[in-house]
C-alpha positions in Angstrom: 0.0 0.0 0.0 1.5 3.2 -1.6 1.8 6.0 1.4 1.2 9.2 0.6 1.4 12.1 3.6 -1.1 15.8 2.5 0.9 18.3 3.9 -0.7 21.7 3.5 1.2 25.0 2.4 -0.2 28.8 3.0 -0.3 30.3 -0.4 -0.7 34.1 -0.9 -3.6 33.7 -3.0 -7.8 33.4 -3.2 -6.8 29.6 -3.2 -6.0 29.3 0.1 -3.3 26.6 1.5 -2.6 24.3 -1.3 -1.2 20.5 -0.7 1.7 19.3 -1.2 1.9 15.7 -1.2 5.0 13.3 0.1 4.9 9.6 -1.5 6.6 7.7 1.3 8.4 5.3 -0.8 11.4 5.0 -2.6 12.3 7.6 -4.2 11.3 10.0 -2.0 8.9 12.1 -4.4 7.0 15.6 -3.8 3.8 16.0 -5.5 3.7 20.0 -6.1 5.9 22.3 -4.3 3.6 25.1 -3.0 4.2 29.0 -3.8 7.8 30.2 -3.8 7.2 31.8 -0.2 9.0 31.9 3.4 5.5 30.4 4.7 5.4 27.9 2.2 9.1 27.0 2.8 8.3 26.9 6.6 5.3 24.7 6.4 6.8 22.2 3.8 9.9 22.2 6.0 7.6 21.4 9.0 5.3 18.8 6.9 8.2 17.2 6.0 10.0 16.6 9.2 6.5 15.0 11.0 6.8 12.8 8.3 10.5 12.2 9.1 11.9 13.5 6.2 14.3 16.5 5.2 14.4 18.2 1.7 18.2 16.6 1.1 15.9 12.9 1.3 13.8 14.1 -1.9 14.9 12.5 -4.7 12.1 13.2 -7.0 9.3 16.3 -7.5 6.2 15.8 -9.6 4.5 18.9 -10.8 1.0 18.8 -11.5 0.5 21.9 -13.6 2.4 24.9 -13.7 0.4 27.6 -11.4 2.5 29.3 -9.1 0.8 27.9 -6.3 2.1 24.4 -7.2 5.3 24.6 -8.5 6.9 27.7 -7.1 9.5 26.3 -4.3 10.5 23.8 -7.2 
């Protein structure tokens, strides 16, 4: 069973927090980054370590689309 960890990230627009999504399997993959924000960095960084993971363990980032709000901290 595949693992996948929501990790929500403010974003500065009518959207509201956006989610990032950690696949908890080798590799390591992001789904979306979140906006290109210290908020978004904070909370990512945050979502990321509950899950037990640092950014230096990613090995792989899926974007879904290219809006801001997904794929700015890539």
């Amino acid at each position: 069973v595949m693992k996948i960890i929501p990790i929500p990230v403010p974003a500065p627009f009518p959207v509201g927090d956006v989610n990032v999504y950690l696949i908890r399997e080798e590799p390591l993959t992001l789904v979306d980054t979140g906006p290109k924000t210290p908020e978004a960095v904070a909370a990512l960084r945050t979502g990321l370590g509950r899950a037990g993971v640092r950014f230096a363990d990613v090995r792989r980032i899926l974007l879904t689309h290219a809006h801001e709000d997904h794929c700015g901290l890539a």
